[in-house]
N, CA, C and O of each residue as an XYZ file, in Angstrom:
384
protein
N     122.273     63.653     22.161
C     121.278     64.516     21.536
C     120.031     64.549     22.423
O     119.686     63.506     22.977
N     119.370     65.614     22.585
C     118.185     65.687     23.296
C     117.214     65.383     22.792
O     117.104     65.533     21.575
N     116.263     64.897     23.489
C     114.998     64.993     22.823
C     113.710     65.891     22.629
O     113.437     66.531     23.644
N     113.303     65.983     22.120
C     112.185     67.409     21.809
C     111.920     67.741     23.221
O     112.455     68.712     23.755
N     110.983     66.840     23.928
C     110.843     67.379     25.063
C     112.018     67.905     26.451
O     111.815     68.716     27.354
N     112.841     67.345     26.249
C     114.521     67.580     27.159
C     115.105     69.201     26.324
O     115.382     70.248     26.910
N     115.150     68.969     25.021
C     115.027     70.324     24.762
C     114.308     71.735     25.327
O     114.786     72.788     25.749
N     112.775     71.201     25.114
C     111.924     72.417     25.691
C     112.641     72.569     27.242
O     113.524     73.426     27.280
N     112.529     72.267     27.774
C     113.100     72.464     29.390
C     114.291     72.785     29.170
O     114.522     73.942     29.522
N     115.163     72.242     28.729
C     116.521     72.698     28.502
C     116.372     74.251     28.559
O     116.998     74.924     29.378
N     115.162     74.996     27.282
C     115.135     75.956     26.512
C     114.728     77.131     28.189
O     115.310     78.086     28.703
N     113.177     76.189     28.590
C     112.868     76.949     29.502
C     113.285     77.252     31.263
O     112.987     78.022     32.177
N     114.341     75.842     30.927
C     114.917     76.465     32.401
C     116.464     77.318     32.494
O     117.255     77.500     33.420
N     116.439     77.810     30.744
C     117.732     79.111     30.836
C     116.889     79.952     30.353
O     117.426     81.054     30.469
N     115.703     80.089     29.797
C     115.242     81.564     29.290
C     113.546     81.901     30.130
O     112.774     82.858     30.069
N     113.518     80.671     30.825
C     111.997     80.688     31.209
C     112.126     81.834     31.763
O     110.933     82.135     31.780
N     112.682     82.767     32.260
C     112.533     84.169     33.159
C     112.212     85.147     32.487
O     111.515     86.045     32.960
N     112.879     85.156     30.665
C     112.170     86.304     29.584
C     110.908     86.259     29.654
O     110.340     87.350     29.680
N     110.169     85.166     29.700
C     108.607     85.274     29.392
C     108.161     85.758     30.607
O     108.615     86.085     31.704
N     106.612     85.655     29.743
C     105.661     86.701     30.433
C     105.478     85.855     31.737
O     106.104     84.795     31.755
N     104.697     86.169     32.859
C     104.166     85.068     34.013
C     103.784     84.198     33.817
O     104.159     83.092     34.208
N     102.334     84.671     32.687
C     101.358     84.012     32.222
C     102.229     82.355     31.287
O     102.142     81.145     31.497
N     103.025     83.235     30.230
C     103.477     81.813     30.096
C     104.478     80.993     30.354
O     104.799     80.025     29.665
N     105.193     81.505     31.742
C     106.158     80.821     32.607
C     105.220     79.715     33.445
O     105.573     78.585     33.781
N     103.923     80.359     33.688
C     103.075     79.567     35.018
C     102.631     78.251     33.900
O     102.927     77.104     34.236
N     102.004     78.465     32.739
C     101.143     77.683     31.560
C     102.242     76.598     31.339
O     101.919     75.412     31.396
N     103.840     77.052     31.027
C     104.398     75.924     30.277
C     105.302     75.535     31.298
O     106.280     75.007     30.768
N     105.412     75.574     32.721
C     105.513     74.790     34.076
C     104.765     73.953     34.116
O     105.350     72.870     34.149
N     103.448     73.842     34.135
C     102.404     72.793     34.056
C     102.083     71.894     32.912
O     101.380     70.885     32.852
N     102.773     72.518     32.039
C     102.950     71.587     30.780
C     103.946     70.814     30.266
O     103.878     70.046     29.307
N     105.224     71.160     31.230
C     106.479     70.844     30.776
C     107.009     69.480     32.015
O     107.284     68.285     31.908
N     106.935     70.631     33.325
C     107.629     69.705     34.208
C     106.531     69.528     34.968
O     107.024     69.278     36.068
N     105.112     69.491     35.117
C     104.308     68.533     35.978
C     102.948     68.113     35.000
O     101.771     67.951     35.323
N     103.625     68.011     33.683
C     102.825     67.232     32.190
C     101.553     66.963     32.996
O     101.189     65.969     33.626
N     100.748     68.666     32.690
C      99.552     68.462     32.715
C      99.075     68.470     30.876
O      99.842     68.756     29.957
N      97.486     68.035     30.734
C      97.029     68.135     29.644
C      96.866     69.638     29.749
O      97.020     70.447     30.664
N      96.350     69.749     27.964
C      96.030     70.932     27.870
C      94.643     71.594     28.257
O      94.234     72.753     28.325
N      94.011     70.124     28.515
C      92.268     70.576     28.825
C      92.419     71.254     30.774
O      91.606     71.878     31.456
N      93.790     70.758     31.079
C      93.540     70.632     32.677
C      93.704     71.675     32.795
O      93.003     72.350     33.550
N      95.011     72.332     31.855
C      95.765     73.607     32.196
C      94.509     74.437     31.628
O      94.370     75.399     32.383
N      93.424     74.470     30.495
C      92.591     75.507     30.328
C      91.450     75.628     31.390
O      90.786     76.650     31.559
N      91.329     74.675     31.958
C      90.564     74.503     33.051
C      90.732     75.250     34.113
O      89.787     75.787     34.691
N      92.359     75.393     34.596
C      92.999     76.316     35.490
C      92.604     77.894     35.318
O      91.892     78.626     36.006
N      93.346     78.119     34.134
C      93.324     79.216     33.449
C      91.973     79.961     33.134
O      91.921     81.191     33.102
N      90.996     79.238     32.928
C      89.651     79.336     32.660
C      89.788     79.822     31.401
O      89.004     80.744     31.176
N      90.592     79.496     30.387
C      90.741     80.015     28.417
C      90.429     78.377     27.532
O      90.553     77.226     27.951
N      90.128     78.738     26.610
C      90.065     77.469     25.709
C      91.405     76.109     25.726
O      92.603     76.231     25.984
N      90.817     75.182     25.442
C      91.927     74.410     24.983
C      93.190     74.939     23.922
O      94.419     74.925     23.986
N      92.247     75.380     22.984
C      92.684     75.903     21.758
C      93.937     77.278     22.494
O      95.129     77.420     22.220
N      93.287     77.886     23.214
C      94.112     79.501     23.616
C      95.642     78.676     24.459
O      96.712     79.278     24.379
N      95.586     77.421     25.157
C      96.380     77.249     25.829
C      97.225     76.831     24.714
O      98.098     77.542     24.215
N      96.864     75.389     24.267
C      97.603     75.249     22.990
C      98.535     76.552     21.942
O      99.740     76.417     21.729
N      97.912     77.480     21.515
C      98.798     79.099     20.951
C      99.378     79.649     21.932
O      99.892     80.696     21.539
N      99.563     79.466     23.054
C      99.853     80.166     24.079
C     101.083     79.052     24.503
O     102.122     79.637     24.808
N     101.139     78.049     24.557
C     102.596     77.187     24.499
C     103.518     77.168     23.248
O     104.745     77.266     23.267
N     102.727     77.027     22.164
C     103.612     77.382     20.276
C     104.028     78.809     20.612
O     105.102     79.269     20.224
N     103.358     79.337     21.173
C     104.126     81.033     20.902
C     105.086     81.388     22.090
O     105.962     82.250     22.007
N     104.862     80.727     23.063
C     106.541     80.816     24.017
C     107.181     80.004     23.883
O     108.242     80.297     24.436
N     107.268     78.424     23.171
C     108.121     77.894     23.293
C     109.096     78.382     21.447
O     110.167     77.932     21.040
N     108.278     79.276     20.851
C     108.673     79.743     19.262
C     109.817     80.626     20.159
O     111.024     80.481     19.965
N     109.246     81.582     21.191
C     109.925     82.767     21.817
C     111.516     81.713     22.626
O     112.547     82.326     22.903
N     111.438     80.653     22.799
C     112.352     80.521     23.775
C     113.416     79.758     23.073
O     114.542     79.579     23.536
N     112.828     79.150     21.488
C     113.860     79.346     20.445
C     114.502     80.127     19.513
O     115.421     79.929     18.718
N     113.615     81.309     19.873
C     114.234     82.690     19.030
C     115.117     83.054     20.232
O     116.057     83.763     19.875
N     115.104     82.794     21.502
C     116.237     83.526     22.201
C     117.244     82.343     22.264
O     118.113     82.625     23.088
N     117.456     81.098     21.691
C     118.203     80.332     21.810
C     118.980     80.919     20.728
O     120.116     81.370     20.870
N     118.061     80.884     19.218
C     119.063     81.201     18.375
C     120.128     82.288     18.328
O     121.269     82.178     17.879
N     119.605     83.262     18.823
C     120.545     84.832     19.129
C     121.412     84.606     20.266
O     122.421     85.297     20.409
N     121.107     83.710     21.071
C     122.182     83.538     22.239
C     123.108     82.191     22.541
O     124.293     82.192     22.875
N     122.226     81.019     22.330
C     123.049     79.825     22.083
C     123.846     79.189     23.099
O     124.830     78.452     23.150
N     122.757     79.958     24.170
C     123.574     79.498     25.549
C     123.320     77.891     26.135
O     124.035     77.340     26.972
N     122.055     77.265     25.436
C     121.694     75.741     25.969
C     122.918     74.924     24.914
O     123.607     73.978     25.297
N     122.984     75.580     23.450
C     124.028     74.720     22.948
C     125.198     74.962     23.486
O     125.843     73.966     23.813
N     125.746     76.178     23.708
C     126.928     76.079     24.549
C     127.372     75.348     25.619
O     128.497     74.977     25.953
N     126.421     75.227     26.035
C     126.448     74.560     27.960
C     126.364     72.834     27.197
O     127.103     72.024     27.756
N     125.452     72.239     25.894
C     125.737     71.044     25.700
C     127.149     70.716     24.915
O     127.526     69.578     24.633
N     127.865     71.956     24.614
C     129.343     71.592     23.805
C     129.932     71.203     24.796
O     130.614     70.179     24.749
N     129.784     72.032     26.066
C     130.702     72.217     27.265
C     130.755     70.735     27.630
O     131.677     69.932     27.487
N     129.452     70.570     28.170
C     129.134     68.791     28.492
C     130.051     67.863     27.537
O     130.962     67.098     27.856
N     129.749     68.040     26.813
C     130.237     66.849     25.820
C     131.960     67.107     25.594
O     132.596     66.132     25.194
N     132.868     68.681     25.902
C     134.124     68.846     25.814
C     134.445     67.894     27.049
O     135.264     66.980     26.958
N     133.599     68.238     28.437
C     133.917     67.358     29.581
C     133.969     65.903     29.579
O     134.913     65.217     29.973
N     132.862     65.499     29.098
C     133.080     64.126     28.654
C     133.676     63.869     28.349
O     133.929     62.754     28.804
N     134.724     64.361     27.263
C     135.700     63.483     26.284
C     137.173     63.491     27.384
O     138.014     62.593     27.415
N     137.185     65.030     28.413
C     138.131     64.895     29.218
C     138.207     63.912     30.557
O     139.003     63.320     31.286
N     137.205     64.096     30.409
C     136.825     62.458     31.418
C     137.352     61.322     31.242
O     138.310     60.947     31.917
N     136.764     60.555     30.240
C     137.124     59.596     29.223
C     138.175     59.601     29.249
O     138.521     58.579     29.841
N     139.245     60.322     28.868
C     140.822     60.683     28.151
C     141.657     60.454     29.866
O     142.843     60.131     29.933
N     140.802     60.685     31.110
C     141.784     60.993     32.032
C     141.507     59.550     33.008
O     142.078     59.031     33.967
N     140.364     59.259     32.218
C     140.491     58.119     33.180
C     141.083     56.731     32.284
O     141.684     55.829     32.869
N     140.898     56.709     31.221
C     142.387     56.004     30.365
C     143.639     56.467     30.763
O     144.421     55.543     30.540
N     144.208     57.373     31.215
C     145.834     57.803     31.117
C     145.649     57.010     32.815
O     146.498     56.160     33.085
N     144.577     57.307     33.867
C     144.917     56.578     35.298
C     144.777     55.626     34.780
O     145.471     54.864     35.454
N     144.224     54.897     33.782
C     144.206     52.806     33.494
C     145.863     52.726     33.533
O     146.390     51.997     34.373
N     146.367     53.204     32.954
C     148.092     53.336     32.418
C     148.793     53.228     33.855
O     149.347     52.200     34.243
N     148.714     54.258     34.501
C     149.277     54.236     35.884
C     149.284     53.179     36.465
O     149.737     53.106     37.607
């Protein structure tokens, strides 16, 4: 199972390309080089507060395209079908 944050990335490195620039560039710096939010408004030159609504409202967007498409859960069924064939094939070589 993932965790909230392994999720978000999960979410944004299959849909991060729908969003806008603005919040592809914002939740890069928030996700995978975990800046604060004061640093990233600092960048940006917008409120704490604007960066903060501005990550809830693409990462809301990058679970509304999960739900209609379901491609990060797919890809973790896949993982986990592989695993079990893994597992299963490297017991039948113990046998050999």
């Amino acid at each position: 199972m993932l965790s909230a944050r392994q999720r978000q990335l999960a979410l944004f490195d299959r849909y991060g390309a729908l969003l806008t620039g603005h919040q592809r560039k914002v939740l890069d710096l928030h996700l995978r080089q975990d800046w604060s939010l004061a640093e990233i408004a600092r960048l940006q030159r917008i409120s704490r507060s604007a960066v903060h609504d501005l990550i809830r409202r693409a990462l809301q967007g990058l679970e509304g395209y999960e739900a209609r498409l379901g491609l990060v859960a797919e890809r973790a069924s896949v993982a986990r079908q592989l695993a079990t064939v893994r597992r299963r094939l490297e017991r039948l070589e113990g046998r050999l």
